[in-house]
N, CA, C and O atoms as a GROMACS GRO file, in nm:
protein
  564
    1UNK      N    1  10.122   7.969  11.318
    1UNK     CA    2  10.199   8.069  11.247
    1UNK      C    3  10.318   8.000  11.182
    1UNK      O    4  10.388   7.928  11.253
    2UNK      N    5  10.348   8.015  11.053
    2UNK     CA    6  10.476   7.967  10.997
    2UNK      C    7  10.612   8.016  11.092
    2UNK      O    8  10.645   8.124  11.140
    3UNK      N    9  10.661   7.900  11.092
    3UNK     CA   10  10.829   7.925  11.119
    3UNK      C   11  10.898   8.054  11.068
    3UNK      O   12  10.941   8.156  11.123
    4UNK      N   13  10.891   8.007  10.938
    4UNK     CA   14  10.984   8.146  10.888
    4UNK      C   15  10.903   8.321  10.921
    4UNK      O   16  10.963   8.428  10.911
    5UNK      N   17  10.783   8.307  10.953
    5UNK     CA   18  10.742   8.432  10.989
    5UNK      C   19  10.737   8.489  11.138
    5UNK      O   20  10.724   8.604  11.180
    6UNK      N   21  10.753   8.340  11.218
    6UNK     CA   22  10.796   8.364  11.351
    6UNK      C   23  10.890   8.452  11.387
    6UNK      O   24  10.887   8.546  11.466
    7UNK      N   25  11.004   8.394  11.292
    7UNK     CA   26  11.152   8.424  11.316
    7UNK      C   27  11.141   8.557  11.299
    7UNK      O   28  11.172   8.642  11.383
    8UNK      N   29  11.087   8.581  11.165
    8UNK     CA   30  11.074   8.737  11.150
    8UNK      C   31  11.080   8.826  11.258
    8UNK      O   32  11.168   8.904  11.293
    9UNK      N   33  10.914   8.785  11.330
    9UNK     CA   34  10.851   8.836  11.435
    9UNK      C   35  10.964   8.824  11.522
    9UNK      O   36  11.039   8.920  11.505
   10UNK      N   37  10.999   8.758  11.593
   10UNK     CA   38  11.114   8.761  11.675
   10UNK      C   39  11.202   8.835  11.653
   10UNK      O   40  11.233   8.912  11.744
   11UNK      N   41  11.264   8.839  11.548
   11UNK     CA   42  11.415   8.949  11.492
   11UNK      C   43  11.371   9.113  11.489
   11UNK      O   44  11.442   9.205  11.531
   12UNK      N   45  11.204   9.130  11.415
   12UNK     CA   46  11.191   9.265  11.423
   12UNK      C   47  11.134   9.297  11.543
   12UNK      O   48  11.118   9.419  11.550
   13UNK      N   49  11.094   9.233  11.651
   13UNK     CA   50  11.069   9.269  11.818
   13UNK      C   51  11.167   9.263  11.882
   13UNK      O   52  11.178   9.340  11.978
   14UNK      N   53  11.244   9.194  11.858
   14UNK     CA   54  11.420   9.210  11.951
   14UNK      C   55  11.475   9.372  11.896
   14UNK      O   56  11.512   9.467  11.964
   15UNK      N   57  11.462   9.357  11.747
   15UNK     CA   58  11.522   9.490  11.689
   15UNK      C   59  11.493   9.619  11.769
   15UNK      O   60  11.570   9.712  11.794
   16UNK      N   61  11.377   9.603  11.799
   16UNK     CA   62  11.282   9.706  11.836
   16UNK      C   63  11.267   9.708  12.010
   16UNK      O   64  11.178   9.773  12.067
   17UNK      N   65  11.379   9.619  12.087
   17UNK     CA   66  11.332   9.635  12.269
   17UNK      C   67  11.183   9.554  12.267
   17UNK      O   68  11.090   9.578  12.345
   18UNK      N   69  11.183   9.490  12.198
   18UNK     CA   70  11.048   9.373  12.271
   18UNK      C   71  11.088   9.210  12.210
   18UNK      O   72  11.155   9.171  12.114
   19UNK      N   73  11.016   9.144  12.311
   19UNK     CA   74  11.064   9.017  12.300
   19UNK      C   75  10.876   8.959  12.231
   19UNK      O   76  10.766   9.014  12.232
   20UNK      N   77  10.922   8.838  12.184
   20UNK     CA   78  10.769   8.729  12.120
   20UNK      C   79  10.688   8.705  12.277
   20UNK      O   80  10.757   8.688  12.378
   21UNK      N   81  10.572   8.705  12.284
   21UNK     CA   82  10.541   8.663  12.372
   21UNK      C   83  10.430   8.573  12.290
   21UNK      O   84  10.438   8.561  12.167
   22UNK      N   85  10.311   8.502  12.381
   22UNK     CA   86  10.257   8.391  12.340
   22UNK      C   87  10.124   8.516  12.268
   22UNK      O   88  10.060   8.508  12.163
   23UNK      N   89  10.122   8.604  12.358
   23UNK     CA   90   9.997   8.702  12.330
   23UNK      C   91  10.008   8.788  12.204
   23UNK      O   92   9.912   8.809  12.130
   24UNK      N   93  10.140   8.841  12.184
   24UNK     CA   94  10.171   8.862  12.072
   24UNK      C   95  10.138   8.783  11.958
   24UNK      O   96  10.062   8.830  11.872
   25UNK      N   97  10.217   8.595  11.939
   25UNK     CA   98  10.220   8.585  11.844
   25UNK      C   99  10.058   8.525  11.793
   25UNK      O  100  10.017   8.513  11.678
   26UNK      N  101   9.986   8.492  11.924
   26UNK     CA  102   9.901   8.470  11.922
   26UNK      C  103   9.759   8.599  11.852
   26UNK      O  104   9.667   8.535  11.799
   27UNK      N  105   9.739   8.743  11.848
   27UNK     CA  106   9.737   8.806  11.828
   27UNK      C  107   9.783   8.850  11.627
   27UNK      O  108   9.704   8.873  11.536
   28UNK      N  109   9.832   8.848  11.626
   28UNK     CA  110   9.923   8.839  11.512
   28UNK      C  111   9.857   8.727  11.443
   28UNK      O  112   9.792   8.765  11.345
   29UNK      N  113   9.853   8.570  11.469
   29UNK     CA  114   9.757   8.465  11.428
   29UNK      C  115   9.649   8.512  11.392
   29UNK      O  116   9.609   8.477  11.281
   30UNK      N  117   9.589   8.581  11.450
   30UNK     CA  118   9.407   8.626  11.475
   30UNK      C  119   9.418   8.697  11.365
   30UNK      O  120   9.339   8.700  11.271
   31UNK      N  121   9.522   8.757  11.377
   31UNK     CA  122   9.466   8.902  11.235
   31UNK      C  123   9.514   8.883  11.108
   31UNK      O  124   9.516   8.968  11.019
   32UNK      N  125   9.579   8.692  11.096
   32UNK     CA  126   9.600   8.646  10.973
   32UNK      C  127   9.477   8.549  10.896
   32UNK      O  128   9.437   8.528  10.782
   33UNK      N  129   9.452   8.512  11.011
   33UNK     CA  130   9.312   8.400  10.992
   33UNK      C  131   9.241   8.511  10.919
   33UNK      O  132   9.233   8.533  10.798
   34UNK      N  133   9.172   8.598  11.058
   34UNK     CA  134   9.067   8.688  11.039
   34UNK      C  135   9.026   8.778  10.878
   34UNK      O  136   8.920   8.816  10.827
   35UNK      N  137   9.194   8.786  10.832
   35UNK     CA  138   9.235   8.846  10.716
   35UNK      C  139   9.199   9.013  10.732
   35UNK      O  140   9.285   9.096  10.702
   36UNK      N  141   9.054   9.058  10.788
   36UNK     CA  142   9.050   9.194  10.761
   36UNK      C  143   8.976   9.212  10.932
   36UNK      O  144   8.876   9.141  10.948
   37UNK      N  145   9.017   9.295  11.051
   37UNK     CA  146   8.932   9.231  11.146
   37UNK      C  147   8.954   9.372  11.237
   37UNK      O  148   9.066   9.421  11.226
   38UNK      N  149   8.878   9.429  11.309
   38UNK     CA  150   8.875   9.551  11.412
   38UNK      C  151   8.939   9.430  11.531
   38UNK      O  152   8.952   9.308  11.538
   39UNK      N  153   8.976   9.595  11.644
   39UNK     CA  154   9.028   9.528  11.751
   39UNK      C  155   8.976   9.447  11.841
   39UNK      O  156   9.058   9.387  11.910
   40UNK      N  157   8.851   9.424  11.864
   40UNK     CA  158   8.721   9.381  11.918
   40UNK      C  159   8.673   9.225  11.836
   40UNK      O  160   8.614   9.144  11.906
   41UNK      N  161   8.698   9.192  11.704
   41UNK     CA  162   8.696   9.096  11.638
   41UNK      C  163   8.842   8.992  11.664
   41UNK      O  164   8.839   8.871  11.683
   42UNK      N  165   8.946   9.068  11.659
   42UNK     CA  166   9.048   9.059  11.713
   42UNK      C  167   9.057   8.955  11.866
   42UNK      O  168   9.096   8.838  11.865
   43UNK      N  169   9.025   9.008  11.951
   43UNK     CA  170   9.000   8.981  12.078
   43UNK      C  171   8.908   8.843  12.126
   43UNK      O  172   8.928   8.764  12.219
   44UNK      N  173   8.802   8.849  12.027
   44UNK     CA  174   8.694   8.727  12.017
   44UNK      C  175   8.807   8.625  11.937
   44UNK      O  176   8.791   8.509  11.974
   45UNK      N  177   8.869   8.634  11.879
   45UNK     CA  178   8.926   8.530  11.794
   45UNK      C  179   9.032   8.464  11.942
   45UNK      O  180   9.024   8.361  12.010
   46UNK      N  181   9.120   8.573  11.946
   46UNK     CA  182   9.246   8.506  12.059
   46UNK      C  183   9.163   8.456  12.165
   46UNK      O  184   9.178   8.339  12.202
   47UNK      N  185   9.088   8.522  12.212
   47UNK     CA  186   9.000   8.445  12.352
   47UNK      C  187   8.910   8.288  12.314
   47UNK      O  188   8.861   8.220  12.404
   48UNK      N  189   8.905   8.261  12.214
   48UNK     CA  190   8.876   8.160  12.167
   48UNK      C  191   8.959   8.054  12.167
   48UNK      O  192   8.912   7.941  12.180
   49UNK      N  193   9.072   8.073  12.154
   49UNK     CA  194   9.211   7.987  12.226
   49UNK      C  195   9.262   8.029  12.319
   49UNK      O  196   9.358   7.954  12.307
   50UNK      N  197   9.286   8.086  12.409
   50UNK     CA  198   9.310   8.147  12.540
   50UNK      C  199   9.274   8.260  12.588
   50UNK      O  200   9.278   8.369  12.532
   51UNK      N  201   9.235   8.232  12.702
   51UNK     CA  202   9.103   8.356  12.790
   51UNK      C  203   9.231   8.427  12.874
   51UNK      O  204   9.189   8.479  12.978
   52UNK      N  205   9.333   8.438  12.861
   52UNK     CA  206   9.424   8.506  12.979
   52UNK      C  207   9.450   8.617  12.901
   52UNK      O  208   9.537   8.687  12.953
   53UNK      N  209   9.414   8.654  12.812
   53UNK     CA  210   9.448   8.801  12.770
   53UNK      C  211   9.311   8.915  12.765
   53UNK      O  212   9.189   8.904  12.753
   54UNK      N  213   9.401   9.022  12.781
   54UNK     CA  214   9.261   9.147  12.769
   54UNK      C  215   9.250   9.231  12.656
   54UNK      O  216   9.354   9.246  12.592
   55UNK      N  217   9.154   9.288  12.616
   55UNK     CA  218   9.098   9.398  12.525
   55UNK      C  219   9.220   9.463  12.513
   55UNK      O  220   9.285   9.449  12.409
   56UNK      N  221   9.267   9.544  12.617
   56UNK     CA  222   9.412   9.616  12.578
   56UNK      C  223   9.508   9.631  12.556
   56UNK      O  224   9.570   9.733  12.524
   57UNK      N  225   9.548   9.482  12.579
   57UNK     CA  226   9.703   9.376  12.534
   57UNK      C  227   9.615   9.378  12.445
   57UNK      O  228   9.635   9.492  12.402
   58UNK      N  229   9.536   9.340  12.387
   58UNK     CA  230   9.518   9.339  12.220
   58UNK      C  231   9.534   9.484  12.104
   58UNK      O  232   9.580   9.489  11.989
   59UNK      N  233   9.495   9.554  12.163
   59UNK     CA  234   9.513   9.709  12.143
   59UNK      C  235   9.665   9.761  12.121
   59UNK      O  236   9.704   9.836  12.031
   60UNK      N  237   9.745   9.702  12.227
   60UNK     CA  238   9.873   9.758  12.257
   60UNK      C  239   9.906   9.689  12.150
   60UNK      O  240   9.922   9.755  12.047
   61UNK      N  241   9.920   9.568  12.146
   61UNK     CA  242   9.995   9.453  12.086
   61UNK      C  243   9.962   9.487  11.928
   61UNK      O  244  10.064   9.487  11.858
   62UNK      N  245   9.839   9.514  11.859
   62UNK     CA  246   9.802   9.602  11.721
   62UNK      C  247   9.870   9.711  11.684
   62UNK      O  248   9.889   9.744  11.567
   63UNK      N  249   9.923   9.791  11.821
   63UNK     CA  250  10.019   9.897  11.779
   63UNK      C  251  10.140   9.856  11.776
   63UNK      O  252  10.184   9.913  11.677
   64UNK      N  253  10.210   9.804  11.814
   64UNK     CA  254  10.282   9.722  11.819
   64UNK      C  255  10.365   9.699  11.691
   64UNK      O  256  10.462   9.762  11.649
   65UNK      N  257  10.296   9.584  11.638
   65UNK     CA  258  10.269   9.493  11.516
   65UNK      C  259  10.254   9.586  11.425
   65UNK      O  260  10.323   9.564  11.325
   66UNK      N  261  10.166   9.723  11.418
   66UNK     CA  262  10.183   9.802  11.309
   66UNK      C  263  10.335   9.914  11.283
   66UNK      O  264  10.388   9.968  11.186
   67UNK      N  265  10.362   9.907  11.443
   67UNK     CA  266  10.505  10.017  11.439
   67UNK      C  267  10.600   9.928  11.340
   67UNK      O  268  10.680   9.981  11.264
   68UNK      N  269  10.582   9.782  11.350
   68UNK     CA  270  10.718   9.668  11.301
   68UNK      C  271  10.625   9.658  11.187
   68UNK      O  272  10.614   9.535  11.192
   69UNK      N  273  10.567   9.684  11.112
   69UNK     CA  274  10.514   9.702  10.974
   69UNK      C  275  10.476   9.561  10.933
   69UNK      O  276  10.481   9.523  10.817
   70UNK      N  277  10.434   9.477  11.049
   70UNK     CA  278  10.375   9.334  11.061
   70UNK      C  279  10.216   9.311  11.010
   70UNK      O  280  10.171   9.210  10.956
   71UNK      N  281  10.127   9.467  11.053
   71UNK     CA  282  10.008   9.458  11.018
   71UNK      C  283   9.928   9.622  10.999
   71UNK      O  284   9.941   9.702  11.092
   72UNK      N  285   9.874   9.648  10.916
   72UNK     CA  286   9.839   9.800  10.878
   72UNK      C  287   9.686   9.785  10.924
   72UNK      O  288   9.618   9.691  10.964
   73UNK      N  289   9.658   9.942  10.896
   73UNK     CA  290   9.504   9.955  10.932
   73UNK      C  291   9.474  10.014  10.860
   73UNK      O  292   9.548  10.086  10.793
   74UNK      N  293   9.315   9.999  10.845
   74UNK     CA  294   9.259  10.079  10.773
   74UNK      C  295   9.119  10.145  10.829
   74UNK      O  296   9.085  10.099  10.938
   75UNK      N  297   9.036  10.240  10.776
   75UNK     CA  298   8.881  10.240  10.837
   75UNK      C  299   8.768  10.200  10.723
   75UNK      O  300   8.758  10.258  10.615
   76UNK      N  301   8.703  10.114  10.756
   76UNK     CA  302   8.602  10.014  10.688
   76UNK      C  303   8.468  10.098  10.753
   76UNK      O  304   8.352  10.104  10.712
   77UNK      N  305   8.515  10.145  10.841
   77UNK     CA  306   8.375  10.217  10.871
   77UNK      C  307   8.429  10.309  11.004
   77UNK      O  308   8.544  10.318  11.046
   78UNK      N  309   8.303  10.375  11.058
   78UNK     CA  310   8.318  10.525  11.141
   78UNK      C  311   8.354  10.490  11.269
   78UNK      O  312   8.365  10.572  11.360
   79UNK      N  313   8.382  10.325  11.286
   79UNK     CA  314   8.433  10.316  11.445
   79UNK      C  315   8.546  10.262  11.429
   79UNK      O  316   8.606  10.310  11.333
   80UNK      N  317   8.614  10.163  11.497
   80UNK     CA  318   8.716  10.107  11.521
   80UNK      C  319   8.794  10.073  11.391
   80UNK      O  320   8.746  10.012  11.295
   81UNK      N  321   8.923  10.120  11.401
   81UNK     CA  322   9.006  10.073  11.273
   81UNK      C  323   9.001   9.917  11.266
   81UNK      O  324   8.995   9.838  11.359
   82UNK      N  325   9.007   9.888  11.108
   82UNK     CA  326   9.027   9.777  11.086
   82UNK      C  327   9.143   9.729  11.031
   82UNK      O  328   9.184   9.790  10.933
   83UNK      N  329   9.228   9.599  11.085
   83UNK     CA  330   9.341   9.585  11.058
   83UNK      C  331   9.386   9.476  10.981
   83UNK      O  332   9.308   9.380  10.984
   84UNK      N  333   9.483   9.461  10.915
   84UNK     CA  334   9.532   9.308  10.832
   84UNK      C  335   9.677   9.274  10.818
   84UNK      O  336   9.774   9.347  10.836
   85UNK      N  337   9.675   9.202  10.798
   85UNK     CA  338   9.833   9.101  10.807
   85UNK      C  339   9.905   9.187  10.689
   85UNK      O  340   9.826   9.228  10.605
   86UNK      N  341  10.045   9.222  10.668
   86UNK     CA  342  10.122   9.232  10.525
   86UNK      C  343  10.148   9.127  10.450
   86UNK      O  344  10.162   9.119  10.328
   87UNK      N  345  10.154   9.039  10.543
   87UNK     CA  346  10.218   8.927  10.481
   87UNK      C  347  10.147   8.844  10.297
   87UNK      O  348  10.173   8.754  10.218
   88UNK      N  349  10.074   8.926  10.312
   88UNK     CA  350   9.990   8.925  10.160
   88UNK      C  351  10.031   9.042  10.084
   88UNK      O  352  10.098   9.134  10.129
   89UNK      N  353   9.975   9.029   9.930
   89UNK     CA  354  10.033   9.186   9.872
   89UNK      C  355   9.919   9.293   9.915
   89UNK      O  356   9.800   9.288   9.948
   90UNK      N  357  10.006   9.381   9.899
   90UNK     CA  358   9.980   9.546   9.909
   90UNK      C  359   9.855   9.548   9.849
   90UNK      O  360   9.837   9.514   9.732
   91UNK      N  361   9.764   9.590   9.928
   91UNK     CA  362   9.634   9.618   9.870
   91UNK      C  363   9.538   9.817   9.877
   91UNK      O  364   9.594   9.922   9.909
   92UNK      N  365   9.448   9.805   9.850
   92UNK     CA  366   9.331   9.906   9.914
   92UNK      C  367   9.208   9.809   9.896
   92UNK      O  368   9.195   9.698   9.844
   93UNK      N  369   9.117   9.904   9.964
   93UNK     CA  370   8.958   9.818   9.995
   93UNK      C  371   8.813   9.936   9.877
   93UNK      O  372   8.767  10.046   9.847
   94UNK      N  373   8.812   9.816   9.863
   94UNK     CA  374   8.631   9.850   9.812
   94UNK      C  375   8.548   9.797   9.900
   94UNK      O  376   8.532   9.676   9.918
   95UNK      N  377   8.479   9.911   9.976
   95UNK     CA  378   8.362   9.884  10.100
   95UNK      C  379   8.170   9.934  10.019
   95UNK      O  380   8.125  10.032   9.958
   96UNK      N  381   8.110   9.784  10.074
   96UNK     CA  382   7.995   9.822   9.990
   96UNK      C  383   7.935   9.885  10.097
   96UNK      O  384   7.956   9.830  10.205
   97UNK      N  385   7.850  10.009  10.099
   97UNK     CA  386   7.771  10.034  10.191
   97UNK      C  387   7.634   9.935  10.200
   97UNK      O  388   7.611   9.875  10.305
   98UNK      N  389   7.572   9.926  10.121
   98UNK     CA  390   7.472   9.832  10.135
   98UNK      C  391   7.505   9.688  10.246
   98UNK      O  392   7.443   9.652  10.346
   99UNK      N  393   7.596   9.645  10.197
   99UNK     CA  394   7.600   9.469  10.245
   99UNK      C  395   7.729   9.476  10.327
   99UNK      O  396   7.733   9.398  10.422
  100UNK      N  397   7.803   9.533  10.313
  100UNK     CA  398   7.895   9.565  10.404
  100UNK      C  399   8.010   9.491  10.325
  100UNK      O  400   8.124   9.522  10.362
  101UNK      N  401   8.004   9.418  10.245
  101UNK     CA  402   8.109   9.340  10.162
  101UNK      C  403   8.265   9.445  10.128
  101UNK      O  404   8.263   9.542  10.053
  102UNK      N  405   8.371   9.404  10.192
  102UNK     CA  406   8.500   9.444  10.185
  102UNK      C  407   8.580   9.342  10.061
  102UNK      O  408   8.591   9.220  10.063
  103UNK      N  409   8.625   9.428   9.967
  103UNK     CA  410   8.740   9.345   9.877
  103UNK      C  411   8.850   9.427   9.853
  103UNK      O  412   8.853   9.550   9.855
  104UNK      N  413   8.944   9.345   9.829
  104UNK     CA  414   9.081   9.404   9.834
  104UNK      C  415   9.127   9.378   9.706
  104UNK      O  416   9.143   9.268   9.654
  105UNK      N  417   9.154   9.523   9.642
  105UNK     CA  418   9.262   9.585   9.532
  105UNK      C  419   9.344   9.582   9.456
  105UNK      O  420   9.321   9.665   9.367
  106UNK      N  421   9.399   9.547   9.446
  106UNK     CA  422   9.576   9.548   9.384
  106UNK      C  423   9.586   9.671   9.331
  106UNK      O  424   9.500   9.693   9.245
  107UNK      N  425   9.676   9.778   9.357
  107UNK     CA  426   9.716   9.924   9.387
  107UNK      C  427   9.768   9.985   9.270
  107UNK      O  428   9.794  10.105   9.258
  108UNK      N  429   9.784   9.873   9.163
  108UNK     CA  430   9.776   9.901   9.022
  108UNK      C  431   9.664   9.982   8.953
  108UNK      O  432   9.678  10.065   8.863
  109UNK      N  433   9.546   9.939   9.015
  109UNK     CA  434   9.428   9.973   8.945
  109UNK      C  435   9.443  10.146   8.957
  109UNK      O  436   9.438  10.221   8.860
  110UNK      N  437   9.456  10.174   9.049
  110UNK     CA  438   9.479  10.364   9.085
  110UNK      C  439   9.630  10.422   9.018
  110UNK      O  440   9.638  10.541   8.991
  111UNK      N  441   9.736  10.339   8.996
  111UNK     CA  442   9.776  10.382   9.002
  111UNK      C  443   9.839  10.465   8.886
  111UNK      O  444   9.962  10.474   8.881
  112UNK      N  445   9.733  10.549   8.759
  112UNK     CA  446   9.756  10.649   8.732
  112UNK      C  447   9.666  10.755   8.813
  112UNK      O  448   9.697  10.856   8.750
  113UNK      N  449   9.597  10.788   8.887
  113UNK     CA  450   9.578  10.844   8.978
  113UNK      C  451   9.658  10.915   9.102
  113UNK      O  452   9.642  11.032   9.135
  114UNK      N  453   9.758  10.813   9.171
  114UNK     CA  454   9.837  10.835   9.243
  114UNK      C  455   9.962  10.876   9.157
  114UNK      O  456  10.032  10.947   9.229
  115UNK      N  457  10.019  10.861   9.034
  115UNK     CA  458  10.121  10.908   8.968
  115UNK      C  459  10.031  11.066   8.925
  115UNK      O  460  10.110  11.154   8.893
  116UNK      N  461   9.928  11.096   8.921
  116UNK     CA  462   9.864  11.221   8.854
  116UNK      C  463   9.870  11.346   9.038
  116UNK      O  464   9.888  11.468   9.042
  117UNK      N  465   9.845  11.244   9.162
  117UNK     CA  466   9.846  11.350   9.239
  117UNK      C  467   9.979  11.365   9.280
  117UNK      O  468  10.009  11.473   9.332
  118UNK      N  469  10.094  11.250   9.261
  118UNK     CA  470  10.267  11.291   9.277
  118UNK      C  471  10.258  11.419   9.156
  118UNK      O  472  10.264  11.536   9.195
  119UNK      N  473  10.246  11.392   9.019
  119UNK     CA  474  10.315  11.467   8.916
  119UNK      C  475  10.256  11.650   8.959
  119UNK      O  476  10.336  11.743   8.950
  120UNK      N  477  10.098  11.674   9.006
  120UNK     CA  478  10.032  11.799   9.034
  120UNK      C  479  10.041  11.809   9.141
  120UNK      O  480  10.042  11.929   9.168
  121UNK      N  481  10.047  11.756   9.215
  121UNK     CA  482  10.043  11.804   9.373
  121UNK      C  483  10.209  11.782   9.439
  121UNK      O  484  10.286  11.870   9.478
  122UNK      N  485  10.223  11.673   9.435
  122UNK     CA  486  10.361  11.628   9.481
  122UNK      C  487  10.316  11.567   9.618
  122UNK      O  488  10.359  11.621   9.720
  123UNK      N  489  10.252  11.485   9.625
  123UNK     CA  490  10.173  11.411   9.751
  123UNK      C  491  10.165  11.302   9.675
  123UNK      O  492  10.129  11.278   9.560
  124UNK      N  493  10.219  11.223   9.795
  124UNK     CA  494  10.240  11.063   9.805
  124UNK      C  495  10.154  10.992   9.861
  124UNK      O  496  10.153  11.007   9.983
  125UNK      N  497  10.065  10.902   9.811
  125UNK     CA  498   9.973  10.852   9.862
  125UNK      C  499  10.046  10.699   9.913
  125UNK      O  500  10.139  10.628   9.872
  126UNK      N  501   9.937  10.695  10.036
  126UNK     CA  502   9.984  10.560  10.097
  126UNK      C  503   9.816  10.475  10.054
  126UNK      O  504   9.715  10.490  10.124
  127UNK      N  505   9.821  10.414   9.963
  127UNK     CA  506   9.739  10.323   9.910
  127UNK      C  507   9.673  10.214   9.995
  127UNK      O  508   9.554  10.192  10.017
  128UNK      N  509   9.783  10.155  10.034
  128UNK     CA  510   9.746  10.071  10.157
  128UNK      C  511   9.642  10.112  10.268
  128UNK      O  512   9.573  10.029  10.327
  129UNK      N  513   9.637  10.228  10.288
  129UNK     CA  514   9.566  10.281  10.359
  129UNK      C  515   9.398  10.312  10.306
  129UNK      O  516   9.302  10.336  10.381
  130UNK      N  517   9.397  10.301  10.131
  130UNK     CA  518   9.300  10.383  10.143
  130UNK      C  519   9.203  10.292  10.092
  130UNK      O  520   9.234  10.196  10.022
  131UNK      N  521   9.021  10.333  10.144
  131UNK     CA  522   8.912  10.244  10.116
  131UNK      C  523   8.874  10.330  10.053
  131UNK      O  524   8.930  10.438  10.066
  132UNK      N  525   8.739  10.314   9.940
  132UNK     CA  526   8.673  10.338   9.882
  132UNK      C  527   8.540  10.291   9.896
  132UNK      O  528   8.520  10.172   9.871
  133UNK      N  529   8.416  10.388   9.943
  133UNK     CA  530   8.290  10.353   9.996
  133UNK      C  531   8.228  10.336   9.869
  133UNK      O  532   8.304  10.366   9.777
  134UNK      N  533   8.131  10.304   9.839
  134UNK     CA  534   7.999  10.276   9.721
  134UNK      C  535   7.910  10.150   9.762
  134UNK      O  536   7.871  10.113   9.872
  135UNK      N  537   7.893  10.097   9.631
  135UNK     CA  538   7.790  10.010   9.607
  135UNK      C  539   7.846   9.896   9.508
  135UNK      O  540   7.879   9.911   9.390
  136UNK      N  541   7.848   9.767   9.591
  136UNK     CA  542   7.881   9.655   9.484
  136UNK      C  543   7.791   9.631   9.379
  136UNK      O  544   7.672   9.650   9.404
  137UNK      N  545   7.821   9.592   9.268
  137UNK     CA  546   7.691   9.540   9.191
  137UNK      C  547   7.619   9.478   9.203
  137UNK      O  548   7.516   9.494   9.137
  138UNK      N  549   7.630   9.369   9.292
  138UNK     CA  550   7.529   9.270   9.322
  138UNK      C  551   7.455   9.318   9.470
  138UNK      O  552   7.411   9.235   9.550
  139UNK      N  553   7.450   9.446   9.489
  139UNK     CA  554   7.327   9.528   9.593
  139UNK      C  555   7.226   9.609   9.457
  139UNK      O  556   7.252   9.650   9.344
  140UNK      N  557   7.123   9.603   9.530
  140UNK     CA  558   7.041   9.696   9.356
  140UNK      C  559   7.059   9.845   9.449
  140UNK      O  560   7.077   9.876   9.566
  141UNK      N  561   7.039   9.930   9.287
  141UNK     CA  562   7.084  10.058   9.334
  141UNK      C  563   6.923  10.125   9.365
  141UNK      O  564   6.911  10.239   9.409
   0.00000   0.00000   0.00000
């Protein structure tokens, strides 16, 4: 993990009544590598460098990390949220149903859409959050 994002991590977990632990930052690692990863993908990654942690320190530690706005979630599909680092720009997902292929956005593309449901509705969309199911082009229809 970079230095300067350590520190981060450290300043916004002190901020917040929690201290860095190894599982944390370790955790946090996983879901930068991983780039887009459920909690269960998550878990296979950290146990791959150290077996002393469990399924639910990974769980906790995801909530965690998302309260300090370190890592968001999203749903890629009907089970387990899937989660990713901020530390990249602000995205949304295109999920292919066919192949399962996930790509990420830039929030520009919607966003006369999201200025059309502020201006008629007055609802604020959180982008970051949102996937879009279909079909990539390179699956035949």
């Amino acid at each position: 993990m970079p230095e300067d994002l350590s520190e981060d991590l450290r300043a916004r977990l002190r901020g917040s009544g929690y201290r860095l632990t190894a599982q944390r930052e370790l955790i946090l690692g996983a879901v930068e590598r991983l780039r887009h990863a459920t909690p269960d993908e998550v878990y296979a990654e950290v146990c791959s460098h150290q077996s002393a942690v469990n399924i639910s320190t990974v769980y906790r530690t995801l909530e965690v990390l998302e309260e300090l706005g370190l890592v968001r979630h999203t749903h890629l599909s009907d089970r387990a949220p899937t989660y990713h680092a901020v530390t990249g720009h602000t995205h949304f997902h295109l999920k292919c149903r066919n192949c399962g292929r996930v790509d990420s956005v830039d929030p520009e593309v919607v966003r006369p859409f999201v200025e059309t449901l502020r201006a008629e509705r007055g609802f604020v969309a959180d982008v970051g959050h949102l996937t879009v199911f279909g079909e990539c082009e390179e699956c035949p229809t």
